[in-house]
C-alpha positions in Angstrom: -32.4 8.8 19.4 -31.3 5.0 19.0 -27.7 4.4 19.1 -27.1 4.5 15.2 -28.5 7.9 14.7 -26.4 8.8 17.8 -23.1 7.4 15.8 -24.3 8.4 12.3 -24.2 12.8 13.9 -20.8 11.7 15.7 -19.1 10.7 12.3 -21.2 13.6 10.7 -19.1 15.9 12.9 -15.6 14.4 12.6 -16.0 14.2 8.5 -16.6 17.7 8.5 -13.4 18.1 10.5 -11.7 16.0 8.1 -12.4 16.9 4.9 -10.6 20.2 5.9 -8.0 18.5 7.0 -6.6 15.8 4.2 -8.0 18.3 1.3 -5.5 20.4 2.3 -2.7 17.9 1.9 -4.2 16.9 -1.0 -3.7 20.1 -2.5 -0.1 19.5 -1.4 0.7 16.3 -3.1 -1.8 17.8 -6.1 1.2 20.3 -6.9 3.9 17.9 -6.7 2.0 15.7 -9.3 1.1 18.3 -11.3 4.9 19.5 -11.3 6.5 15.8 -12.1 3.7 16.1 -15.5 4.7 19.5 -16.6 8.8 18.1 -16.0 8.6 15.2 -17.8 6.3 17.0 -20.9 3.7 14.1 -20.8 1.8 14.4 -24.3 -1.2 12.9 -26.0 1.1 9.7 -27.7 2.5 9.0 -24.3 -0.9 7.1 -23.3 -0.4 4.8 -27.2 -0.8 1.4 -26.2 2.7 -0.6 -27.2 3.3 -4.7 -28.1 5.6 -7.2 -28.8 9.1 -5.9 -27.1 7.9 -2.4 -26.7 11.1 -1.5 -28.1 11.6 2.4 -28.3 8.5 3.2 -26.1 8.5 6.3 -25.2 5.3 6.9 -22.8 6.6 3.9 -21.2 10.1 6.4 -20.4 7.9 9.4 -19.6 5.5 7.1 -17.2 8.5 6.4 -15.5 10.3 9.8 -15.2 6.5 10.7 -13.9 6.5 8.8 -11.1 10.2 9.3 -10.2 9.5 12.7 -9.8 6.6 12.6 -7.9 8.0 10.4 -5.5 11.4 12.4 -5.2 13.5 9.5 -6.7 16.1 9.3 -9.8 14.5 6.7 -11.4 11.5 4.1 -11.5 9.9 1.3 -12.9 6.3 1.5 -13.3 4.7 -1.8 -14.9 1.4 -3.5 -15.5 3.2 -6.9 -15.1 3.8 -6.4 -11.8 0.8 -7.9 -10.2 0.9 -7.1 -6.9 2.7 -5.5 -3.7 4.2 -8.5 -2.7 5.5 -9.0 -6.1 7.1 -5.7 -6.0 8.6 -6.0 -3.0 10.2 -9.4 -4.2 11.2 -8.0 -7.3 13.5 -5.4 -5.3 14.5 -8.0 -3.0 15.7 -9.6 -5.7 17.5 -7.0 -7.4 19.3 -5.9 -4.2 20.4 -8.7 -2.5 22.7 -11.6 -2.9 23.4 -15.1 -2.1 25.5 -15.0 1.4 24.0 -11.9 2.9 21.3 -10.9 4.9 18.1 -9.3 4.7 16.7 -7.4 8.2 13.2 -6.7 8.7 13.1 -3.8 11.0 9.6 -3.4 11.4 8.5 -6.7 12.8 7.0 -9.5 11.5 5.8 -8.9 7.8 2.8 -9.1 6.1 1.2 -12.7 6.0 1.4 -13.0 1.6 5.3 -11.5 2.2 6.7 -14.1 4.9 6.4 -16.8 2.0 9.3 -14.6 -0.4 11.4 -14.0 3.1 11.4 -17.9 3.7 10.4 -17.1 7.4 7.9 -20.0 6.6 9.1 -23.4 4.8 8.4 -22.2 1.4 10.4 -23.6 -2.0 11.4 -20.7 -4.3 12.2 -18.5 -0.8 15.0 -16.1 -0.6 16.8 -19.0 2.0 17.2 -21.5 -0.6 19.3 -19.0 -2.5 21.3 -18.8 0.6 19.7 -15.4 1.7 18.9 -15.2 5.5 16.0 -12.6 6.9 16.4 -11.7 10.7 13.5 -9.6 12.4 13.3 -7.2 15.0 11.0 -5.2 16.4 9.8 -1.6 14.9 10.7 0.3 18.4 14.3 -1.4 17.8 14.2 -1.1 14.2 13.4 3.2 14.2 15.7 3.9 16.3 18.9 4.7 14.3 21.6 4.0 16.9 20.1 0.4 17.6 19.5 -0.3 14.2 23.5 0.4 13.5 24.2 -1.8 16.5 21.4 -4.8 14.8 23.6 -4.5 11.6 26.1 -7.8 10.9 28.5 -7.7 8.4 26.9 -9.5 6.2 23.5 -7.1 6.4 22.9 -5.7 2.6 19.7 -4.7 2.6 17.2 -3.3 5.6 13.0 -3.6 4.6 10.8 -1.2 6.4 7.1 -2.5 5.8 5.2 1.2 6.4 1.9 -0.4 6.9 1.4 -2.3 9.9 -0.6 -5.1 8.0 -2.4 -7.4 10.0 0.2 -6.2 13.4 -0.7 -4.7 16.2 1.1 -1.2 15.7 1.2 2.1 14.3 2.2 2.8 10.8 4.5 4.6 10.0 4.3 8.3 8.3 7.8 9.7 6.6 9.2 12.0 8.6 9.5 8.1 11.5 11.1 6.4 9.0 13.9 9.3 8.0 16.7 8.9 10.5 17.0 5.7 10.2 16.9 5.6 6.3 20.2 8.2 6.6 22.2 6.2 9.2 21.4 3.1 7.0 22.9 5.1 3.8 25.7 6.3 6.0 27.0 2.9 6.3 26.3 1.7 2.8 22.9 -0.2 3.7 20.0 -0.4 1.0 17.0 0.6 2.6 13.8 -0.9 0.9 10.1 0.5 2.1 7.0 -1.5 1.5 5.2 2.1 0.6 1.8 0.1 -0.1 -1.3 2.2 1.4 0.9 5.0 2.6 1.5 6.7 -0.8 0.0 10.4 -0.9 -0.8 10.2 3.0 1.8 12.5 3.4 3.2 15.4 1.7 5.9 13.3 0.7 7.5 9.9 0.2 9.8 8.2 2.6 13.8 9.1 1.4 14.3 5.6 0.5 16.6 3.6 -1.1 14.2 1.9 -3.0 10.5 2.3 -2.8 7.7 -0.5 -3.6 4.2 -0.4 -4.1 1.0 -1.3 -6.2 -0.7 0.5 -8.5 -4.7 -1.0 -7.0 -3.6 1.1 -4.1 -2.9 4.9 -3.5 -0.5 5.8 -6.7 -3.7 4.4 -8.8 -5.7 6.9 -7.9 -8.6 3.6 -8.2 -8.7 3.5 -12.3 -5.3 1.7 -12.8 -6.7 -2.0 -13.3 -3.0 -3.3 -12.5 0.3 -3.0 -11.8 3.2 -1.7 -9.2 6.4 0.1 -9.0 9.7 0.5 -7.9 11.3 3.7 -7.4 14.8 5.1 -6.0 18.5 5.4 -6.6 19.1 4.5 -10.5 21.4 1.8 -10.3 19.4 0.0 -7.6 16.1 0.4 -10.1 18.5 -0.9 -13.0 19.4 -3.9 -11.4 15.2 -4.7 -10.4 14.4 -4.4 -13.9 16.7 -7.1 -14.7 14.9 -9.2 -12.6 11.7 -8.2 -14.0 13.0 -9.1 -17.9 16.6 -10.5 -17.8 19.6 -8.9 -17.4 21.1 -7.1 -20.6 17.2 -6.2 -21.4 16.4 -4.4 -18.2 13.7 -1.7 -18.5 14.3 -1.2 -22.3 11.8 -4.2 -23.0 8.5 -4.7 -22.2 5.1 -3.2 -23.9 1.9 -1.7 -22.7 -0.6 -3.5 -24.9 -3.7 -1.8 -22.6 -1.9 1.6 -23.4 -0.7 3.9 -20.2 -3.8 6.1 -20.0 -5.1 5.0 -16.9 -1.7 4.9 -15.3 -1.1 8.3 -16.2 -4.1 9.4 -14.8 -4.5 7.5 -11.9 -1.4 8.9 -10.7 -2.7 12.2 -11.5 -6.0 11.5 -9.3 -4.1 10.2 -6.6 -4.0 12.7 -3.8 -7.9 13.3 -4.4 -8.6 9.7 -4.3 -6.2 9.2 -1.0 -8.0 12.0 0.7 -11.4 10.7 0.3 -10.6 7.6 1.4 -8.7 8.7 4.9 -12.0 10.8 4.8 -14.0 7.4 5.0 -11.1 5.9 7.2 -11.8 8.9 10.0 -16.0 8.2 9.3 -15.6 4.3 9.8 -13.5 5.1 13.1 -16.0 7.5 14.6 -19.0 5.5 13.6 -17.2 2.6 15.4 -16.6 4.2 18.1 -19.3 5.5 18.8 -21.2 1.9 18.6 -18.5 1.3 21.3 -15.9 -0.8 19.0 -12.1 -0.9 19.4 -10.5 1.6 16.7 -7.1 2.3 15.2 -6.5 4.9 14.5 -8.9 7.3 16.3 -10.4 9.4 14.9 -8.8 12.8 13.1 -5.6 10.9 14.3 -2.5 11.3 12.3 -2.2 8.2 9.8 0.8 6.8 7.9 -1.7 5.2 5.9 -5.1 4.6 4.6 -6.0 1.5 6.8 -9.0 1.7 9.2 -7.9 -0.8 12.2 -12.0 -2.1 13.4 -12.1 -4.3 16.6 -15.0 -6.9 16.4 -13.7 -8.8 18.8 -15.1 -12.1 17.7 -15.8 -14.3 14.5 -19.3 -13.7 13.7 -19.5 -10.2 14.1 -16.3 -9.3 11.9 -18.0 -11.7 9.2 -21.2 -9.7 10.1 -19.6 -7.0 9.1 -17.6 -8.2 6.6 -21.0 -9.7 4.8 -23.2 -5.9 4.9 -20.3 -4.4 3.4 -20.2 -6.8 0.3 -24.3 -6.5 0.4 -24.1 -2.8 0.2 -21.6 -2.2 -2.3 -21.7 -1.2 -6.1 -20.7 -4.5 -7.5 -21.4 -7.9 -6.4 -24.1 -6.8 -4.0 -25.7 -10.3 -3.7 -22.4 -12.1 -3.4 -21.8 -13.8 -0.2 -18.9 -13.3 1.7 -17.7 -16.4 3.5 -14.1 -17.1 4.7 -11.3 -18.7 2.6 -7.9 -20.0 2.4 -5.9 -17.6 -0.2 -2.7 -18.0 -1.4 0.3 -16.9 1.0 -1.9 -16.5 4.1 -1.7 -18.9 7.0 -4.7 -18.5 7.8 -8.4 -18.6 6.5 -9.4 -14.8 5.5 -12.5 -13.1 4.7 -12.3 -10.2 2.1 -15.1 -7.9 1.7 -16.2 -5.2 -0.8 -17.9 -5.0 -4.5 -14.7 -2.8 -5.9 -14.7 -2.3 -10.1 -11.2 -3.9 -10.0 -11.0 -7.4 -8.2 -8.8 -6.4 -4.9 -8.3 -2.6 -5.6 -7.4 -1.4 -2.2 -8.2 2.1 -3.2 -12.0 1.2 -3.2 -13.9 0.6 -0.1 -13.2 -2.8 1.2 -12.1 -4.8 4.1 -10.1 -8.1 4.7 -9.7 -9.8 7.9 -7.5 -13.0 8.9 -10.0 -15.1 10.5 -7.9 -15.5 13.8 -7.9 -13.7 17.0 -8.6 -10.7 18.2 -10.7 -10.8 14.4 -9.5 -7.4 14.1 -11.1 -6.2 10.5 -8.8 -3.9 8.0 -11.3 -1.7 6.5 -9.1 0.5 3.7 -10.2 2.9 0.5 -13.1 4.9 -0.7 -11.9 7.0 -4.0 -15.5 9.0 -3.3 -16.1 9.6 0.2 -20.2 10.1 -0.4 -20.4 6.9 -1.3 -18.3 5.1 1.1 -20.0 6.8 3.8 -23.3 6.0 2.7 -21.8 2.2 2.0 -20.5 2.1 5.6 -23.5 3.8 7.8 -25.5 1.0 6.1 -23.1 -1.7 6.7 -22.6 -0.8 10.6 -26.6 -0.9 10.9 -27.5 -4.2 8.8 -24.4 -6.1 10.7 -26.2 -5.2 14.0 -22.7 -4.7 15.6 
């Protein structure tokens, strides 16, 4: 038996394992979806596409109260304008803080696109040139609710937990981590905010945040949304974000849906389905991997906070190796090329892999990679696990890793 068979049985084994195992909390999050529908009496003319102001949209209301209640929230803002994570993380920066104060990041250094809005790099447009400071510490600090009270200055109005690690070296971070710190932080009248990109629907529930951000070409997308993100949380705090979003005195009561909401709607409803098989595919890549002998985080069957296979290459060409089969053996795009590039709001050249029916869906299977050391590769998604698995086994053996 060569050494691909040999890894091919071994992620045979663990998918078996875990398909058990994130179908049942897909069940789980199925009911609370299923319950925020039925609540907010989502009907036929709620999907109606909507122009000009969108004034008196109604599915644009119910889309809303959908995703507030599936997320355990008062209110939300759901929006194909948004155009990205980072944009709705800025957005709710934005809305939150003001000129004078201070924004902590308690997880560590952010993701590369995000350090750009903080002003942690010299950036015009940047929170510090409104006169808004970002100080980070570490996540071990940051978790720990008696050191994060003591980290708090009196000028402190907002705290940002990122949930995945991005391109860091640690853990992410599932709900039930984040908790006790998000209460001593509303104890003392603190906003929390929590990047919730690639951890939605991982759990059986959302972090009890403040506010929480995300994109809809990740998890709450369910992979059919073609764009978008959202805000959720307290009311007045997703009040003031829509402001930002239109202008203040228009708020959320403007803005139309000239694509309709169909595939909102149900990409939220496909959500937990579309989550599990991609952590299914996350646990396949990590066994495959490790069985060829690769660095892998998380291992797997571990438990995940999100949907992000960590793969260590170790060195340039094979990541771009890798990084190049997975493009070839995808649905779309097969005989592109992947090569590395410089992207907007990285530092650093990246490589992005993976033929996905919507540009940078991060629900599909794909991978990106900051073309530095230790060329660790972020492999993330796979809305049908079949096919990622069959996309992957192929991609490990034409890469010749």
């Amino acid at each position: 038996m060569d050494r691909y068979e040999a890894a091919r049985r071994a992620a045979d084994d663990v998918l078996a394992e875990s398909r058990a195992q994130h179908f049942a909390l897909a069940r789980a999050n199925a009911r609370r979806v299923l319950d925020a529908f039925r609540s907010a009496r989502v009907a036929e003319y709620d999907f109606a596409p909507s122009v000009g102001y969108g004034y008196g949209d109604r599915g644009r209301e119910t889309l809303n109260a959908v995703f507030a209640a599936a997320f355990g929230c008062e209110a939300a803002l759901v929006r194909p304008q948004i155009a990205s994570g980072t944009h709705a993380i800025a957005l709710a920066l934005w809305g939150v803080l003001r000129p004078g104060g201070e924004l902590l990041v308690a997880t560590g250094t952010p993701y590369d696109t995000l350090q750009s809005v903080l002003g942690l790099r010299d950036t015009p447009r940047s929170l510090r040139e409104w006169g808004i400071e970002t100080r980070v510490i570490d996540m071990a600090e940051g978790l720990d609710p008696l050191r994060l009270a003591s980290a708090l200055r009196p000028g402190t109005q907002a705290v940002l937990f990122q949930r995945s690690r991005g391109y860091a070296a640690r853990d992410s971070l599932r709900p039930e981590a984040l908790t006790p710190a998000l209460h001593a932080l509303r104890a003392r009248g603190v906003v929390s905010v929590v990047d919730n990109c690639y951890g939605e629907f991982v759990a059986d529930r959302e972090p009890e945040a403040d506010l929480l951000v995300g994109s809809l070409t990740k998890n709450p997308g369910g992979g059919i949304a073609p764009s978008g993100g959202y805000v959720a949380g307290r009311r007045e705090l997703v009040e003031a974000v829509a402001d930002r979003l239109t202008a203040p005195g228009l708020g959320a009561d403007v803005g139309s849906f000239p694509a309709g909401k169909r595939s909102l709607f149900q990409g939220l409803f496909l959500a937990p389905h579309a989550v599990a098989e991609a952590l299914c595919a996350a646990d396949y890549a990590a066994a495959f991997a490790h069985s060829l002998g690769l660095g892998v985080d998380p291992m797997p069957l571990a438990a995940r906070g999100d949907i992000v296979q960590v793969i260590r290459f170790g060195g340039r060409e094979p990541l771009l190796r890798f990084a190049q089969a997975l493009q070839a053996h995808s649905p779309v795009e097969s005989d592109a090329r992947v090569e590395e590039a410089q992207l907007p709001g990285y530092p650093d050249p990246v490589v992005m892999a993976g033929g996905t029916f919507f540009p940078g869906a991060s629900l599909e299977l794909g991978m990106d990679a900051p073309l530095r050391p230790p060329y660790d590769g972020y492999l993330q998604g796979g809305i049908a696990s079949p096919y990622a698995v069959e996309i992957l086994q192929r991609a490990f053996v034409t890469a010749e890793l």
